[in-house]
N, CA, C and O atoms as a printed pandas DataFrame, in Angstrom:
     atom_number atom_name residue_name chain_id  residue_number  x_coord  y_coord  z_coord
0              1         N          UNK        A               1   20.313    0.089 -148.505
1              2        CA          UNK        A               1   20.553    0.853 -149.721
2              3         C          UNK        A               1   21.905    0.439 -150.306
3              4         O          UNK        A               1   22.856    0.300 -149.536
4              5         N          UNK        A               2   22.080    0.191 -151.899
5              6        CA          UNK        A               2   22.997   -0.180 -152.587
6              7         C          UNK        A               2   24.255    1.279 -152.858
7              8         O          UNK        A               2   24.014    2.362 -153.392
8              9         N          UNK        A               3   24.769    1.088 -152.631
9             10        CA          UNK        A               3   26.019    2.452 -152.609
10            11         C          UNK        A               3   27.059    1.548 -153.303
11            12         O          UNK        A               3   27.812    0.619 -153.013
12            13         N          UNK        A               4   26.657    2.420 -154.545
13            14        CA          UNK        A               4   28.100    1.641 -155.356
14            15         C          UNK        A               4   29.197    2.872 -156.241
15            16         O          UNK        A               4   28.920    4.053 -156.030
16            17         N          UNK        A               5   30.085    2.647 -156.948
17            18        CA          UNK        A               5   30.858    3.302 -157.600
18            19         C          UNK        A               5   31.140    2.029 -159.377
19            20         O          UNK        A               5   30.992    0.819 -159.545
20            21         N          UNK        A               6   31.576    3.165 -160.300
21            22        CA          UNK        A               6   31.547    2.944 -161.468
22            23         C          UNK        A               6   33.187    2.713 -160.903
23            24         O          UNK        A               6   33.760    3.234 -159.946
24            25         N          UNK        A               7   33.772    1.502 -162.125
25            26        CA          UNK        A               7   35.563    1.707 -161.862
26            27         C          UNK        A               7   36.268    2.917 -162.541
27            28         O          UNK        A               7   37.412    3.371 -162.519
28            29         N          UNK        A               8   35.485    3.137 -162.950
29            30        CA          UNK        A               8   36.364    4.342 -163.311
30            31         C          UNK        A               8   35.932    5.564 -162.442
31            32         O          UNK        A               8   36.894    6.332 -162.461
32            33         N          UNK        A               9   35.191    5.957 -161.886
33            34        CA          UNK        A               9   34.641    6.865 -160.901
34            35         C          UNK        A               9   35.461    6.864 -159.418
35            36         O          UNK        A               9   35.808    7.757 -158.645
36            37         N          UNK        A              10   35.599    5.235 -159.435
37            38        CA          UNK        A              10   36.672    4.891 -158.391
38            39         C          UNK        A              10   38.276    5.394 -158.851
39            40         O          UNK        A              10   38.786    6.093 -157.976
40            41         N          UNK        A              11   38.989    5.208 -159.831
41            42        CA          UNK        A              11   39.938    5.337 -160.025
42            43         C          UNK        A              11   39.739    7.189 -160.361
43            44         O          UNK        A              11   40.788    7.796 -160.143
44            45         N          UNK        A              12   38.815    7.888 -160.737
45            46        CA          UNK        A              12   38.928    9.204 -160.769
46            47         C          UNK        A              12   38.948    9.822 -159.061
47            48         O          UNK        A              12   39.621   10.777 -158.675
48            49         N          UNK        A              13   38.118    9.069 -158.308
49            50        CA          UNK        A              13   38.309    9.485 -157.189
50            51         C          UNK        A              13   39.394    9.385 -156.431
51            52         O          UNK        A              13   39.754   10.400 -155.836
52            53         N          UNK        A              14   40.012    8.383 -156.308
53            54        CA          UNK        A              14   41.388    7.959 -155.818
54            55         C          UNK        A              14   42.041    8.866 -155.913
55            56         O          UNK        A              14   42.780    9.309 -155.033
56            57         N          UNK        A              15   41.802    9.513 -157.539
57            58        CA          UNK        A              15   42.929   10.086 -157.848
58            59         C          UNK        A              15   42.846   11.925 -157.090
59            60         O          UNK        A              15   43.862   12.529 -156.746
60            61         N          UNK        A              16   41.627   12.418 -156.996
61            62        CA          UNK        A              16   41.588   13.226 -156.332
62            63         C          UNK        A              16   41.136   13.311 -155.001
63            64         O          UNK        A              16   40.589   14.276 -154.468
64            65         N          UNK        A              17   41.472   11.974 -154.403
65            66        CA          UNK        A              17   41.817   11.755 -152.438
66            67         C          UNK        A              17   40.080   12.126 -152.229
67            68         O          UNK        A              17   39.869   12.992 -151.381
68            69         N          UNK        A              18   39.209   11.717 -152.721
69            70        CA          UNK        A              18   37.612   11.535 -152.516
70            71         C          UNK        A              18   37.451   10.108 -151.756
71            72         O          UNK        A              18   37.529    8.996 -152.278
72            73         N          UNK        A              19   37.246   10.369 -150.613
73            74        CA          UNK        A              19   37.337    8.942 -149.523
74            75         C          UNK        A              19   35.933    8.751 -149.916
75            76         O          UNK        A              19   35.229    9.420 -150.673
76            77         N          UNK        A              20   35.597    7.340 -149.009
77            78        CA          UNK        A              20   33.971    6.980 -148.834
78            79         C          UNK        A              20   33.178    7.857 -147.686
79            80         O          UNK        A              20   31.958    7.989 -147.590
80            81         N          UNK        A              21   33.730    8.162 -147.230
81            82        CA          UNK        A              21   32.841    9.002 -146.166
82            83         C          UNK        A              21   32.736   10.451 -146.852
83            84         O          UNK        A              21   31.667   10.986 -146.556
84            85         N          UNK        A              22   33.398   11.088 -147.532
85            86        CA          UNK        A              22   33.166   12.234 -148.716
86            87         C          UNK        A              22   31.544   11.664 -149.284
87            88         O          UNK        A              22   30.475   12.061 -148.820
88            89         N          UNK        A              23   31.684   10.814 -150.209
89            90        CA          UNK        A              23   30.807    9.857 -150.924
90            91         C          UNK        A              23   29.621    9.642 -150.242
91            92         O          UNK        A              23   28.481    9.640 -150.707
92            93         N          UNK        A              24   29.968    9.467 -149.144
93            94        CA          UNK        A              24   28.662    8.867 -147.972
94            95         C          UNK        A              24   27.838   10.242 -147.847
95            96         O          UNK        A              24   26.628   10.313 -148.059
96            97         N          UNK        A              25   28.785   11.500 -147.415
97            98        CA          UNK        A              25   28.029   12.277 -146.961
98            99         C          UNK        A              25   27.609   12.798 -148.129
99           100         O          UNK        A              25   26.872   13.703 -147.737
100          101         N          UNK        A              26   27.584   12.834 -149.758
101          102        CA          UNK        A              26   27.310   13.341 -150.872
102          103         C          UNK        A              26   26.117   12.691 -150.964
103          104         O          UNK        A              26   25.245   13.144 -151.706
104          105         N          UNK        A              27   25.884   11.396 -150.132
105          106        CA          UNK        A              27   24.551   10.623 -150.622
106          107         C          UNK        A              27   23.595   10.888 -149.800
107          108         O          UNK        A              27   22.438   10.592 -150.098
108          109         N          UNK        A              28   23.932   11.547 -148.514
109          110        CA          UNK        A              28   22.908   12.166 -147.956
110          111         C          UNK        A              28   22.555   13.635 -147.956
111          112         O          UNK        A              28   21.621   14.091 -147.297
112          113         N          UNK        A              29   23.548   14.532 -148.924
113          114        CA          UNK        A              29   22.918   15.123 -149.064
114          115         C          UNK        A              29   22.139   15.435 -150.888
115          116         O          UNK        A              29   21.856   16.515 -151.407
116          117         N          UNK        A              30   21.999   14.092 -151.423
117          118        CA          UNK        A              30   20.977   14.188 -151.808
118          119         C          UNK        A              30   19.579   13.572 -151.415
119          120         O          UNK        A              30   18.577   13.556 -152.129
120          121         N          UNK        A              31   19.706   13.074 -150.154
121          122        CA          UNK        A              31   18.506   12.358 -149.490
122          123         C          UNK        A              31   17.822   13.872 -149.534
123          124         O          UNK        A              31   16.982   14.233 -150.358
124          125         N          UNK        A              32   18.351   14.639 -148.504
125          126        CA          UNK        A              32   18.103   15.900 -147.778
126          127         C          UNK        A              32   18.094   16.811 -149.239
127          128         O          UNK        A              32   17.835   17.902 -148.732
128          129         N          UNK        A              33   18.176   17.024 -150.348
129          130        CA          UNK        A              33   18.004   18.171 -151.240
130          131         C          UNK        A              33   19.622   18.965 -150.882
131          132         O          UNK        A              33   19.740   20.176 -151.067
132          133         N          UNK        A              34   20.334   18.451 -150.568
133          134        CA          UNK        A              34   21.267   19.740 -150.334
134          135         C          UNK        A              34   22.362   20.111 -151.242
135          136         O          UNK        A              34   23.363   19.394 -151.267
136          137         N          UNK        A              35   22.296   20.965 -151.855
137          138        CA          UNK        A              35   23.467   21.227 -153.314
138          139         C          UNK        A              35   23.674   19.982 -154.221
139          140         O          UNK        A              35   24.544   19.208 -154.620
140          141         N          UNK        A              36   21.850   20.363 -154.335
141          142        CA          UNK        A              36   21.803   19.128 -155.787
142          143         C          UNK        A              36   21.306   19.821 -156.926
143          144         O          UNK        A              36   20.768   20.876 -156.592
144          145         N          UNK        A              37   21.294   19.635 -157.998
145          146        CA          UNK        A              37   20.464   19.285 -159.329
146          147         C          UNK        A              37   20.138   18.106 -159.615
147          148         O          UNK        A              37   20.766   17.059 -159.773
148          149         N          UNK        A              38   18.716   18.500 -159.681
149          150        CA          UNK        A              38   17.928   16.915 -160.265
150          151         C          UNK        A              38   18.003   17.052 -161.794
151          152         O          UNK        A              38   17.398   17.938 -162.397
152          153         N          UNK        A              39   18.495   16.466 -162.171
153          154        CA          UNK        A              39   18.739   16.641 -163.637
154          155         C          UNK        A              39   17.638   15.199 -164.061
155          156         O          UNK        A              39   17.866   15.106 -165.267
156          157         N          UNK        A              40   16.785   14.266 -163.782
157          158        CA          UNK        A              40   15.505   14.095 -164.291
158          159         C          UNK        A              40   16.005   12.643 -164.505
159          160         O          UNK        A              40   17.208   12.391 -164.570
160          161         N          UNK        A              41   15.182   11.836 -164.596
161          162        CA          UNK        A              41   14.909   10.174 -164.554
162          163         C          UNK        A              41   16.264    9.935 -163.506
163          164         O          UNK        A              41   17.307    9.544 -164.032
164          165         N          UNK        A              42   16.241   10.111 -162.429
165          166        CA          UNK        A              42   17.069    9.434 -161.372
166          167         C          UNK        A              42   18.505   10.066 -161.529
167          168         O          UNK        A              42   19.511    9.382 -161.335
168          169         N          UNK        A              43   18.541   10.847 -161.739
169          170        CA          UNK        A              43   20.373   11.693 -162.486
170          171         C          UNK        A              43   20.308   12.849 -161.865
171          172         O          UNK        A              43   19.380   13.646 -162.002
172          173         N          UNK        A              44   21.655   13.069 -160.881
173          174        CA          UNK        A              44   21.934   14.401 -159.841
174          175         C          UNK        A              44   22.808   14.906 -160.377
175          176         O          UNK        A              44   23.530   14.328 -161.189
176          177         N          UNK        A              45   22.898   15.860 -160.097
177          178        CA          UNK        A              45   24.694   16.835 -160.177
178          179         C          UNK        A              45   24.793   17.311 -159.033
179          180         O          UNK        A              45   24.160   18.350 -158.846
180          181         N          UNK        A              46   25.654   16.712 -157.791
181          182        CA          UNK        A              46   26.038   16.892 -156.540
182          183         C          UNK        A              46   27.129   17.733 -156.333
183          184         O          UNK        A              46   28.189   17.504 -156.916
184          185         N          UNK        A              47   26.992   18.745 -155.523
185          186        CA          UNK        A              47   28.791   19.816 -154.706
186          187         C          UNK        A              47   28.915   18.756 -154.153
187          188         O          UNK        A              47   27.987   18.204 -153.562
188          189         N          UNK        A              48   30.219   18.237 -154.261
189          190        CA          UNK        A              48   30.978   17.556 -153.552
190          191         C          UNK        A              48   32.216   18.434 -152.948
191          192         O          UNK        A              48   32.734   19.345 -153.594
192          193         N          UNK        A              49   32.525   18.150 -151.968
193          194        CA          UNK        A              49   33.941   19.039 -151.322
194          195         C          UNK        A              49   34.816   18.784 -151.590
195          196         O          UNK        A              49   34.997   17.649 -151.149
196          197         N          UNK        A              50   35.778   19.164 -152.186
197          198        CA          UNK        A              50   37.332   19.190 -152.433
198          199         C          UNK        A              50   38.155   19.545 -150.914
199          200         O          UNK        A              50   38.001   20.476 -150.124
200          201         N          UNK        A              51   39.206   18.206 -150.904
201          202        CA          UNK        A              51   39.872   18.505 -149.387
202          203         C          UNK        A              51   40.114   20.082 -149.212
203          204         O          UNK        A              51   40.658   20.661 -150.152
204          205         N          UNK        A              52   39.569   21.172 -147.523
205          206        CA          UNK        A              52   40.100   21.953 -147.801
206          207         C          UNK        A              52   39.923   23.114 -148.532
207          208         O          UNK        A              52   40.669   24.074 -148.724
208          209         N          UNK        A              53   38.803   22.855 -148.905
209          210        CA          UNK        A              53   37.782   23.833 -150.236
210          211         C          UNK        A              53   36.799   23.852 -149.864
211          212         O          UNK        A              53   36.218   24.917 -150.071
212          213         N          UNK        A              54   36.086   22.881 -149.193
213          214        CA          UNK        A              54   34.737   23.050 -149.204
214          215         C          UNK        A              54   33.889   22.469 -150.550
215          216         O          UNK        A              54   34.593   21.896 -151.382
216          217         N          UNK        A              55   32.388   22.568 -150.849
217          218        CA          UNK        A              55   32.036   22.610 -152.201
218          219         C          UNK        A              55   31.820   23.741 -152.981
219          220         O          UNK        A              55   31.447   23.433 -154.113
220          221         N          UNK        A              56   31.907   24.805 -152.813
221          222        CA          UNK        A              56   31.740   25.568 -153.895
222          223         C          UNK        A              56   32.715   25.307 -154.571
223          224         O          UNK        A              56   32.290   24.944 -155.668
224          225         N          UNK        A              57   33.867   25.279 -154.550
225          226        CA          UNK        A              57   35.292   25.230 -155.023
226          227         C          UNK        A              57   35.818   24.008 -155.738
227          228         O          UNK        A              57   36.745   23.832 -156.528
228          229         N          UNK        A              58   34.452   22.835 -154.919
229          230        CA          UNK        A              58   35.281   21.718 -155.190
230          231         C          UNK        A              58   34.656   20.850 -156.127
231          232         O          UNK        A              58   34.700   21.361 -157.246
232          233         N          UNK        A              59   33.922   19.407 -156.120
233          234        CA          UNK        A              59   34.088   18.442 -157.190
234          235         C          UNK        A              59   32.237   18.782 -157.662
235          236         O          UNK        A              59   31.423   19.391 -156.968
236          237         N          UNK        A              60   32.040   18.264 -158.802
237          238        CA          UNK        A              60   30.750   18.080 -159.445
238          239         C          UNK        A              60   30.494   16.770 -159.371
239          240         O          UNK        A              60   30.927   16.311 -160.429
240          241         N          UNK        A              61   29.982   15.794 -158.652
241          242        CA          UNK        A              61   29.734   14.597 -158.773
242          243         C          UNK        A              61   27.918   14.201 -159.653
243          244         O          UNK        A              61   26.907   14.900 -159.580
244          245         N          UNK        A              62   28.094   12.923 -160.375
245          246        CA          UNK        A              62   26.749   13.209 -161.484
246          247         C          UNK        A              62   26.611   11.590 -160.330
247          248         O          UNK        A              62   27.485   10.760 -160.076
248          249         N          UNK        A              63   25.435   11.648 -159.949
249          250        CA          UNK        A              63   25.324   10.405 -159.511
250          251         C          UNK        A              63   23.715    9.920 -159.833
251          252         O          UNK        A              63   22.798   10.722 -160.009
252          253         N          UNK        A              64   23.576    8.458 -159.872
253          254        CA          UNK        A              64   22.306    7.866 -160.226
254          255         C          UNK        A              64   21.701    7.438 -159.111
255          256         O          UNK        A              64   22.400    6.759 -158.359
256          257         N          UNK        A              65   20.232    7.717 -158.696
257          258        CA          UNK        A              65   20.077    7.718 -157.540
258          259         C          UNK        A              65   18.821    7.759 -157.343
259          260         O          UNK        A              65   18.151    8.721 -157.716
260          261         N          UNK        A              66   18.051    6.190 -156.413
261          262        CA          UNK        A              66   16.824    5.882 -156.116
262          263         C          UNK        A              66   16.681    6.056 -154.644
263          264         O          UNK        A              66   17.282    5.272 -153.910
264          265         N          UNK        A              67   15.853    7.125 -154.072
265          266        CA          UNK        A              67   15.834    7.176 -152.714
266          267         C          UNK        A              67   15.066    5.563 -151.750
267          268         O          UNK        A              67   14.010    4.931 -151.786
268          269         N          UNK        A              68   16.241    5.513 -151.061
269          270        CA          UNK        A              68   16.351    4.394 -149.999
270          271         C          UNK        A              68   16.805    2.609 -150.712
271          272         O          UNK        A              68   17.036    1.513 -150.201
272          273         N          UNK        A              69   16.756    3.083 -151.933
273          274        CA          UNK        A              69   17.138    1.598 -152.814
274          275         C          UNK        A              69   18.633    1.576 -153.603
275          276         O          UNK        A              69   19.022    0.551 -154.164
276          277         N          UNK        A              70   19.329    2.669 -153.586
277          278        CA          UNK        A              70   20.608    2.874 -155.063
278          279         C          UNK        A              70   21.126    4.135 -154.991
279          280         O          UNK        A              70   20.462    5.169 -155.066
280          281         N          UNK        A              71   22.382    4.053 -154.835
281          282        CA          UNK        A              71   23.070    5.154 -155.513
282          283         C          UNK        A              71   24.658    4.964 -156.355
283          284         O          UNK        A              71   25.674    4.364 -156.004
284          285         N          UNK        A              72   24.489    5.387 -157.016
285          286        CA          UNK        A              72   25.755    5.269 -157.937
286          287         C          UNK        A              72   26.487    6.710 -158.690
287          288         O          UNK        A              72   26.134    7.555 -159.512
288          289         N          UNK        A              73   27.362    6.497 -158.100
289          290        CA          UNK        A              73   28.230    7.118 -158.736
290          291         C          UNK        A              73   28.847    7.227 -159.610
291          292         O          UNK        A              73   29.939    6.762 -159.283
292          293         N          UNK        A              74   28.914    7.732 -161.109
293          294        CA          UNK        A              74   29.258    7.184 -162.753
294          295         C          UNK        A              74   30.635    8.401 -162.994
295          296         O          UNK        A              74   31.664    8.078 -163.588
296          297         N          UNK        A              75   30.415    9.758 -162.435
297          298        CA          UNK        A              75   31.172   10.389 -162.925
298          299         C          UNK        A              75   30.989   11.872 -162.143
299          300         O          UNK        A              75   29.989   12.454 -161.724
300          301         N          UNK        A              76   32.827   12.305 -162.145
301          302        CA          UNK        A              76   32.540   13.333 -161.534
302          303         C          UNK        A              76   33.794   14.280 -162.460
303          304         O          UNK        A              76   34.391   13.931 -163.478
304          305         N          UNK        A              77   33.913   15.568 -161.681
305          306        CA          UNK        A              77   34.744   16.754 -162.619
306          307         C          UNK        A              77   34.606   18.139 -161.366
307          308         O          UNK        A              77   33.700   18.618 -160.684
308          309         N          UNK        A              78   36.427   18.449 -161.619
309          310        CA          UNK        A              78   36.620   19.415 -161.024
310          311         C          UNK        A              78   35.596   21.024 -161.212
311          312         O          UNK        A              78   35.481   21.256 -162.416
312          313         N          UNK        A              79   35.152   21.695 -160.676
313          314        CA          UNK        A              79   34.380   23.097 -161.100
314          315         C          UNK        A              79   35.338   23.906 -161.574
315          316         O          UNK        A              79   34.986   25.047 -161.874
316          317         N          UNK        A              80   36.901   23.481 -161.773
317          318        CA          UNK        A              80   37.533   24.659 -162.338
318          319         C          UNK        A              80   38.061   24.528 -163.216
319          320         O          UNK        A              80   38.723   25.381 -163.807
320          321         N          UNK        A              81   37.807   22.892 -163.647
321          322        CA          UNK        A              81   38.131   22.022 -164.964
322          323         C          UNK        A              81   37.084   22.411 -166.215
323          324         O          UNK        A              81   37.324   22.497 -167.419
324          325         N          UNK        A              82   35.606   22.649 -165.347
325          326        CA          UNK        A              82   34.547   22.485 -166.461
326          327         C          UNK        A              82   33.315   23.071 -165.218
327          328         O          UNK        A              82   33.247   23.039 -163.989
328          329         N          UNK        A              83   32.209   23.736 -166.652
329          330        CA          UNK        A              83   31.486   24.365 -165.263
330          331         C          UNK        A              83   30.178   23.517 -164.988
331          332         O          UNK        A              83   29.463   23.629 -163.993
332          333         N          UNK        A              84   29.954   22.460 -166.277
333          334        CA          UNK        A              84   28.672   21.739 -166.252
334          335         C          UNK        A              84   29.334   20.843 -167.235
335          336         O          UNK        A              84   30.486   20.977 -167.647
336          337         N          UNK        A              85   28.156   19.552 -167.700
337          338        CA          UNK        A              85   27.820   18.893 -168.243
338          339         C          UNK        A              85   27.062   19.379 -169.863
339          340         O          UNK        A              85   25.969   19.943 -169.900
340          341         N          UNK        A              86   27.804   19.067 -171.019
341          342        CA          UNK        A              86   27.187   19.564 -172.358
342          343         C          UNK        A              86   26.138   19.067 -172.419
343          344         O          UNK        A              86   25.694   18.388 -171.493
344          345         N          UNK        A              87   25.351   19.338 -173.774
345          346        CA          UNK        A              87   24.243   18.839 -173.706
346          347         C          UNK        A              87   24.113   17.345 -174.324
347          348         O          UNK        A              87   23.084   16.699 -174.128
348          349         N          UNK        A              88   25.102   16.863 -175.015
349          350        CA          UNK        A              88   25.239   15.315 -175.581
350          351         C          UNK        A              88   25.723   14.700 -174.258
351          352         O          UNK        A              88   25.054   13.676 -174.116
352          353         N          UNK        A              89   26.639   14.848 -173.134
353          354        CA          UNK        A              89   26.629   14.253 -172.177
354          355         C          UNK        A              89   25.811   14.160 -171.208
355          356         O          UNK        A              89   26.041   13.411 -170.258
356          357         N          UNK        A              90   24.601   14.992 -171.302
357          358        CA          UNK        A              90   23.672   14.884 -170.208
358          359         C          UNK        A              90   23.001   13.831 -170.859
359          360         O          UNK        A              90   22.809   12.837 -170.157
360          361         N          UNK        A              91   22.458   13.779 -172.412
361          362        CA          UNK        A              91   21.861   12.943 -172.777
362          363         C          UNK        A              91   22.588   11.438 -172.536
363          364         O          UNK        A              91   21.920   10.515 -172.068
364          365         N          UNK        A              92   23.469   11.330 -172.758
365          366        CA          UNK        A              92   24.152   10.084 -172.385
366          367         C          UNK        A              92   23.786    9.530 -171.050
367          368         O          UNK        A              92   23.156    8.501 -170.807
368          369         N          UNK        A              93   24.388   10.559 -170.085
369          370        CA          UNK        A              93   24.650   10.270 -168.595
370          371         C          UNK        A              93   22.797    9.741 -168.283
371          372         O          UNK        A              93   22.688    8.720 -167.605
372          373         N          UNK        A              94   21.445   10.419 -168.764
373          374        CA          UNK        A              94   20.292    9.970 -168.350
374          375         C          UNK        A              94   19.724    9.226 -169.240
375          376         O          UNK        A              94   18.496    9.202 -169.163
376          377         N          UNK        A              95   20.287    8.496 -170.211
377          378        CA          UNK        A              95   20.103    7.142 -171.019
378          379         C          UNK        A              95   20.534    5.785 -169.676
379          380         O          UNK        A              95   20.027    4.754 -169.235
380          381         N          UNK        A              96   21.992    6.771 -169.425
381          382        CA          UNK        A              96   22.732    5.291 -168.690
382          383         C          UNK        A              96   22.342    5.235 -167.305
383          384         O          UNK        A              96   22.729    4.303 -166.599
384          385         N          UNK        A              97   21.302    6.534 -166.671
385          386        CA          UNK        A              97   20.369    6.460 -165.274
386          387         C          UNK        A              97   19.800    5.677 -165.666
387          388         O          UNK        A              97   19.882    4.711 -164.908
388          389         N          UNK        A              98   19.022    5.430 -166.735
389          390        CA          UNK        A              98   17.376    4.784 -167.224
390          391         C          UNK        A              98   17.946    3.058 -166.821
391          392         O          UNK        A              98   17.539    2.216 -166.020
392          393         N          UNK        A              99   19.070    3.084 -167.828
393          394        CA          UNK        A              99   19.333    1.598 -168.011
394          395         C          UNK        A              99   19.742    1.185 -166.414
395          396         O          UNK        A              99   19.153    0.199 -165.972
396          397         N          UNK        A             100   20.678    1.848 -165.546
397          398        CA          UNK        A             100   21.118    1.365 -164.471
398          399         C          UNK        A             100   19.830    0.752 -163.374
399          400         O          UNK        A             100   19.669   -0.381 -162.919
400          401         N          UNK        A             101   18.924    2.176 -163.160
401          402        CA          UNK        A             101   17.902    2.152 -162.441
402          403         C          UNK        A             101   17.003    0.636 -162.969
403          404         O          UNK        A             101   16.300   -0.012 -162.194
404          405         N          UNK        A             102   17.195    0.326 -164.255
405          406        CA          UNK        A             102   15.998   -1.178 -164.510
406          407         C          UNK        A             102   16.667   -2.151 -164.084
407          408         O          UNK        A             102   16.165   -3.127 -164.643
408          409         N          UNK        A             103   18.158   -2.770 -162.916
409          410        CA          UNK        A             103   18.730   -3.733 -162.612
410          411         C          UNK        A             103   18.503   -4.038 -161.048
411          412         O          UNK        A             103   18.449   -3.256 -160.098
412          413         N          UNK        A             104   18.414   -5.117 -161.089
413          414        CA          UNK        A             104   18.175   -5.316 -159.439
414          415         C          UNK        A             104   18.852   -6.013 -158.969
415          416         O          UNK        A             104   19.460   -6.936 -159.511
416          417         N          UNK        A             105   18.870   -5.509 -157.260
417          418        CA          UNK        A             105   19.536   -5.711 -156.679
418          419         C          UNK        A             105   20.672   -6.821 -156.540
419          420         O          UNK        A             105   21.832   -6.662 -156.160
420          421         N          UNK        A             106   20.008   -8.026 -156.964
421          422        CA          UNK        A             106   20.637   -8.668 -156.704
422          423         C          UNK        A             106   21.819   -8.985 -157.963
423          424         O          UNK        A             106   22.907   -9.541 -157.811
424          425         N          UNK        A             107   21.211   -8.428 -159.270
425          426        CA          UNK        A             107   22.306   -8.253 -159.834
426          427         C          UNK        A             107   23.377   -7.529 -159.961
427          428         O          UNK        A             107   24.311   -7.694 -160.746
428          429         N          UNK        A             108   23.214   -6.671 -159.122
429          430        CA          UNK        A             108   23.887   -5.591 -158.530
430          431         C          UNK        A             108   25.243   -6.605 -157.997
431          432         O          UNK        A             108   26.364   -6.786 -158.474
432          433         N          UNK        A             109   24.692   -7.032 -157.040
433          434        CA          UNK        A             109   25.651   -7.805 -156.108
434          435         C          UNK        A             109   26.569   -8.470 -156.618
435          436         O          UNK        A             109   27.718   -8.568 -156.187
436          437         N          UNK        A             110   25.995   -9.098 -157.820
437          438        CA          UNK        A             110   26.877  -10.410 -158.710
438          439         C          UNK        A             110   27.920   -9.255 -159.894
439          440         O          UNK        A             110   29.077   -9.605 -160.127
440          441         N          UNK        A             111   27.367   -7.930 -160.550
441          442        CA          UNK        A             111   28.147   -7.556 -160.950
442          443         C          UNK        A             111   29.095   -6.851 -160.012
443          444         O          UNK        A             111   30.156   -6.690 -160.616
444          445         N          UNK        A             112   29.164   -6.314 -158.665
445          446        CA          UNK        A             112   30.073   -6.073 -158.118
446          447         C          UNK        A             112   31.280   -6.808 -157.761
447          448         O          UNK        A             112   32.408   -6.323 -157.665
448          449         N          UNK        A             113   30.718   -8.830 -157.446
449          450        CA          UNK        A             113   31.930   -8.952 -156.957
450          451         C          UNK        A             113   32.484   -9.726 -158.509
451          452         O          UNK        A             113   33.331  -10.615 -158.420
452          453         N          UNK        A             114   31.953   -9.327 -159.869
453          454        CA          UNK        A             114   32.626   -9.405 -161.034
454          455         C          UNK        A             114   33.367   -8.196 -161.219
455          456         O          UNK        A             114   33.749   -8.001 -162.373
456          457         N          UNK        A             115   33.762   -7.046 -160.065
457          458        CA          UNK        A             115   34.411   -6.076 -160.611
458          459         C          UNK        A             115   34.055   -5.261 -161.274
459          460         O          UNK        A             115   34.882   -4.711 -162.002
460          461         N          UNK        A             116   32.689   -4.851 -161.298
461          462        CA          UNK        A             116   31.931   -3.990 -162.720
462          463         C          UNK        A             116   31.854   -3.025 -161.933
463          464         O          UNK        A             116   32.374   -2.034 -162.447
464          465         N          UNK        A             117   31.295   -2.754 -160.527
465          466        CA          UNK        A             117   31.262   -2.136 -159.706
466          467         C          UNK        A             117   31.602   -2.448 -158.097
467          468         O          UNK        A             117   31.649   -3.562 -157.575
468          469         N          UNK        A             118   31.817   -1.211 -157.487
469          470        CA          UNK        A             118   32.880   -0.808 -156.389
470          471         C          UNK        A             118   31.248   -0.051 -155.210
471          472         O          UNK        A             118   30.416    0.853 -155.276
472          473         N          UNK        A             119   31.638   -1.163 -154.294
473          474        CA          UNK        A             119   30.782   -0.910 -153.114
474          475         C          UNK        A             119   31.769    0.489 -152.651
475          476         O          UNK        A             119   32.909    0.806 -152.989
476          477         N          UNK        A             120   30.550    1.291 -151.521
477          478        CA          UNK        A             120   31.346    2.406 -151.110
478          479         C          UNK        A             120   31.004    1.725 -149.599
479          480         O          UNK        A             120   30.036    1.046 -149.257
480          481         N          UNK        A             121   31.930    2.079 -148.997
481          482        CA          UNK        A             121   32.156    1.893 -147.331
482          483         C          UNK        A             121   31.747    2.573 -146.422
483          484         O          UNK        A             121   32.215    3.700 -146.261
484          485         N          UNK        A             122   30.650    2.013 -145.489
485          486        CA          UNK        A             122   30.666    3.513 -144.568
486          487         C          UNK        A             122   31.589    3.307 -143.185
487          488         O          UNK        A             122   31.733    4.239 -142.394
């Protein structure tokens, strides 16, 4: 399975100390259904934990996501910053599931080590 990050998703995470193993375990629990919204053509809204908080408290991660083939991470937001996603950004965010989900793998690979996207580590 492809586990990647958007650069800017990376540099938002950095910035709020969201390691890969945070990330890792956010991707299984949307394997497992666990504090997700399926928000529809391959597009989640994940609890992510804030160090120390737990998830209720902590991050909203929107991630794009094909079970056992892809996951990506495009964008995330504090729950005390904002409580959801408007309705012009949802439309956005599952335009840019549609388009992500039609690329394969292997172009995956070639835009990562062009820097477009950020493998996550387990």
């Amino acid at each position: 399975m492809l586990k990647l990050k958007t650069k800017w998703f990376n540099k938002w995470a950095k910035k709020n100390y969201l390691s890969d193993k945070i990330l890792i375990k956010t991707i299984d629990n949307i394997s497992n259904n666990l504090g997700i919204v399926n928000l529809g053509l391959g597009l989640y809204k994940v609890r992510t934990p804030k160090i120390g908080q737990g998830k209720s408290g902590g991050f909203r991660t929107i991630v794009v996501f094909k079970k056992s083939h892809l996951a990506i991470f495009v964008y995330g937001f504090a729950k005390s910053e904002k409580d959801n996603l408007d309705e012009d950004e949802l439309k956005y965010f599952k335009i840019l599931a549609k388009d992500l989900l039609r690329i394969s793998k292997q172009k995956y690979i070639e835009l990562e080590k062009l820097g477009k996207f950020i493998s996550i580590k387990e």
